[in-house]
C-alpha positions as CSV (number, residue, x, y, z in Angstrom):
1,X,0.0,0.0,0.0
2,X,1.0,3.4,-0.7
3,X,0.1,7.1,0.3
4,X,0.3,10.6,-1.7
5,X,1.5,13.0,0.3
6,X,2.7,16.5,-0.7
7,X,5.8,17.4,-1.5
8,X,7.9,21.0,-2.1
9,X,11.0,20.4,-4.6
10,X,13.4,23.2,-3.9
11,X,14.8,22.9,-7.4
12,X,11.7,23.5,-9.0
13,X,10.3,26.0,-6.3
14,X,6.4,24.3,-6.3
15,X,4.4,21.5,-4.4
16,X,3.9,18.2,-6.1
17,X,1.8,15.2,-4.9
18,X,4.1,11.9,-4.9
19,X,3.9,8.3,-4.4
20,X,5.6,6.8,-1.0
21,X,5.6,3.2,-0.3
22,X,4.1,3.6,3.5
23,X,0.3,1.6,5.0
24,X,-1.7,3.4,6.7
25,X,-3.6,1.3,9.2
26,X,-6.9,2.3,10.8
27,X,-6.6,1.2,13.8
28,X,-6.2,3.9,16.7
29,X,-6.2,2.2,20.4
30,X,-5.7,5.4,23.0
31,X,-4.6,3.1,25.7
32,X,-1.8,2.4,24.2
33,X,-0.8,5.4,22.8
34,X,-1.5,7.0,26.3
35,X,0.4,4.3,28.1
36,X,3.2,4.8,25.7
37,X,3.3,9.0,25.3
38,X,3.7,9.0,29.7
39,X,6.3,6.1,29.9
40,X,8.0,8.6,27.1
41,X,7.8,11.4,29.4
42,X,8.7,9.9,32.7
43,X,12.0,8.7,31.1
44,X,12.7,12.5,29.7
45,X,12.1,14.1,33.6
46,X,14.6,15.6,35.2
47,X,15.3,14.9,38.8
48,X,16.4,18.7,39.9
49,X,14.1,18.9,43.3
50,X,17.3,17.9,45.5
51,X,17.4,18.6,49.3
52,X,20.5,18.2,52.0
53,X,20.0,15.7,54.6
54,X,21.6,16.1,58.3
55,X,24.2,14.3,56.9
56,X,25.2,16.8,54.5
57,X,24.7,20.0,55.7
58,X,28.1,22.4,56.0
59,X,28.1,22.9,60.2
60,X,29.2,21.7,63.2
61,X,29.0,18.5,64.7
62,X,29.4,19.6,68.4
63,X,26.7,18.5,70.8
64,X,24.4,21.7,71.2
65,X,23.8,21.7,75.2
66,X,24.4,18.9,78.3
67,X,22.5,15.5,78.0
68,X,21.1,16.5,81.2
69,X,20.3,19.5,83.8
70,X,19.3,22.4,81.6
71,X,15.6,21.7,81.8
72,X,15.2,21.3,78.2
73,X,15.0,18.4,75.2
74,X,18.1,16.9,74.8
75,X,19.9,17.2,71.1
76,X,22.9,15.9,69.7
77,X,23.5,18.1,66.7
78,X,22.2,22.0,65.5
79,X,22.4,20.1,61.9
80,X,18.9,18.1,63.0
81,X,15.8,18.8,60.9
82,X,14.4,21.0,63.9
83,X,17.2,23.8,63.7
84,X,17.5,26.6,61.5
85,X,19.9,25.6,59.3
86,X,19.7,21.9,59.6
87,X,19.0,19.7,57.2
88,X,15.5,18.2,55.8
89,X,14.4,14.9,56.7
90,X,12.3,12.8,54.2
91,X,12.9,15.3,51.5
92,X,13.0,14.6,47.4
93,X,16.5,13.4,46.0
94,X,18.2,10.6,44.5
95,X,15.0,9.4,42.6
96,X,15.3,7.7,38.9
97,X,12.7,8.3,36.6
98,X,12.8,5.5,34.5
99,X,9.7,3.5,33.1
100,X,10.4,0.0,30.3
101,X,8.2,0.0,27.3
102,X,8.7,-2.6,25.1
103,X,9.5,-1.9,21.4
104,X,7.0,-3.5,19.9
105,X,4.7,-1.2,21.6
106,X,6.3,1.5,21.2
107,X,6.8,0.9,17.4
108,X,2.8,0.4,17.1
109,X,1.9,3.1,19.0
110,X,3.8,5.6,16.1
111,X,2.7,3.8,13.5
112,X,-1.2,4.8,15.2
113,X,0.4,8.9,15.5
114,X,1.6,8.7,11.9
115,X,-1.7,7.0,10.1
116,X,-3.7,9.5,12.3
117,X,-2.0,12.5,11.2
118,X,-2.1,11.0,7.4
119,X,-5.1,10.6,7.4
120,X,-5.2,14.3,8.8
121,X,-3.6,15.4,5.5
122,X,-0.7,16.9,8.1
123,X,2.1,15.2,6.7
124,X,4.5,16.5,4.3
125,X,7.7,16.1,2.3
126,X,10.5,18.8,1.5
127,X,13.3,17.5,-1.4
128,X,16.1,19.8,-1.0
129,X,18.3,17.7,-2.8
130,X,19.6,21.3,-4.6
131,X,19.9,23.4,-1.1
132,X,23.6,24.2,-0.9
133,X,23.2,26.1,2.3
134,X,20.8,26.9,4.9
135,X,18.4,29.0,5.0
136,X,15.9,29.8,7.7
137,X,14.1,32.6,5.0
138,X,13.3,29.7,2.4
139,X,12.1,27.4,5.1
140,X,10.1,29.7,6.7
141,X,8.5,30.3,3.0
142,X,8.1,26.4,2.8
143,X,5.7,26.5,5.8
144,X,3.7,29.1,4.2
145,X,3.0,27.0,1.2
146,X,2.4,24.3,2.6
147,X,0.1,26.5,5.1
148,X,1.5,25.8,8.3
149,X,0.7,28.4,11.2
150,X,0.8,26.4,14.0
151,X,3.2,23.6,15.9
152,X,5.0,21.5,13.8
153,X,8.0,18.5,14.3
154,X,10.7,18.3,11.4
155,X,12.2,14.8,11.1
156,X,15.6,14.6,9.1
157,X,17.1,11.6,7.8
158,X,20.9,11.5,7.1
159,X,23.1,14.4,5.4
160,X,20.5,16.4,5.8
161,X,22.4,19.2,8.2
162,X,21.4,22.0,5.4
163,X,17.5,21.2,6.2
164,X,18.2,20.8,10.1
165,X,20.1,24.3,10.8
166,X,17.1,25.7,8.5
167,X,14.5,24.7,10.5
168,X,15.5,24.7,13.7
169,X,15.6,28.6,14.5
170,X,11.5,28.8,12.9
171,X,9.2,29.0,16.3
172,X,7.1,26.5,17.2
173,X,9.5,23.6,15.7
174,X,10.3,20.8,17.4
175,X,13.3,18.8,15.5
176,X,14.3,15.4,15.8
177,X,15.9,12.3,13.9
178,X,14.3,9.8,12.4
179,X,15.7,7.3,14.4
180,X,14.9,9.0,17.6
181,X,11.3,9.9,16.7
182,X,8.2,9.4,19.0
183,X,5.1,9.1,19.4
184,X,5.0,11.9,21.7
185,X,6.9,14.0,19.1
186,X,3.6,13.2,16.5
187,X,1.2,13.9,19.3
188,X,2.4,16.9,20.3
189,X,2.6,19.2,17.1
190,X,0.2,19.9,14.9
191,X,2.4,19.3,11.4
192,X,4.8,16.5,10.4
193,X,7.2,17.2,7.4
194,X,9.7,15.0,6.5
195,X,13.0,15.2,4.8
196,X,13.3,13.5,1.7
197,X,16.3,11.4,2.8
198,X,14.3,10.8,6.4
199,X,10.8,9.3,4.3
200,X,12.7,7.2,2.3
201,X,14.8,5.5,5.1
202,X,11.2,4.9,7.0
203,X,9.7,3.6,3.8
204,X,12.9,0.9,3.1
205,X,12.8,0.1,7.0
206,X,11.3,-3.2,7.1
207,X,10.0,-2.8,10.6
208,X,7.6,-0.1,9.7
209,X,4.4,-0.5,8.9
210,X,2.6,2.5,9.4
């Protein structure tokens, strides 16, 4: 099975309608795809809320008053939780965010993203096989033929560093390789364009099946 999706040739400076070899399957199943988009997530959070515990705040170690006779609670360090300037107990730190999907899964789950957004007609193609340096003006011009104004994720293939340092000043771009793209990446914008070199790779890659 195969799809038309549009296509801008630099060379010839106009949108064409062409032939790749990609299925588009039907099916859509949002608990997987919501299953898969959070376990994406999770992995890409950052563990910065960080606390000091007793045992790592800067301070002396000396016992604060006598065990006994001063009428008040004994203490053995001004570093406890209790003083100013002592350290937090049961505070955040030293977590790992890390969730296991398997690829299978994960593979299927895209395949959904990409059919849905075919089927959207939100897919495109840029061959800049001619582009001899970058240029953020001609991509910019790209997106208004191809009527983008909102969010969109531009996925390159290989040698295609021209393309890449084109795009990725534009706002609202989100750029990615193909061999790192998610399903999160689909979901989250509201375009996908290609690269010519980045379809064809997907479309030889036996393991797709979109």
């Amino acid at each position: 099975m195969s799809v038309k999706l549009s296509t801008y040739i630099t060379k010839e400076n106009k949108i064409s309608k062409k032939q790749y070899p990609i299925s588009v399957t039907d099916e859509i199943n949002i608990g997987l795809l919501h299953q898969v988009v959070t376990s994406n997530r999770t992995n890409h959070r950052n563990n910065t809320a960080s606390v000091k515990t007793r045992a790592q705040v800067s301070g002396t170690g000396a016992k604060p008053w006598a065990q006994k006779g001063t009428g008040r609670a004994r203490q053995g360090s001004l570093r406890s939780p209790q003083f100013v300037g002592g350290g937090v107990a049961h505070g955040p730190g030293g977590r790992v965010y890390k969730d296991r999907t398997p690829k299978k899964m994960k593979r299927k789950s895209l395949n959904m993203a990409l059919s849905q957004r075919i089927t959207e007609d939100a897919v495109f193609v840029i061959d800049a096989s001619d582009m001899d340096k970058p240029s953020s003006k001609l991509a910019s011009s790209i997106l208004g033929e191809f009527d983008i104004d909102k969010s969109f994720t531009f996925i390159y293939g290989e040698n295609d560093d021209v393309l890449l340092k084109s795009f990725r000043n534009l706002e609202k771009s989100n750029i990615v390789s193909y061999l790192k793209l998610s399903t999160y990446d689909v979901i989250s914008t509201d375009f996908i364009i290609f690269s010519q070199s980045a379809i064809n790779l997907i479309s030889e890659d036996k393991e797709w099946n979109i």
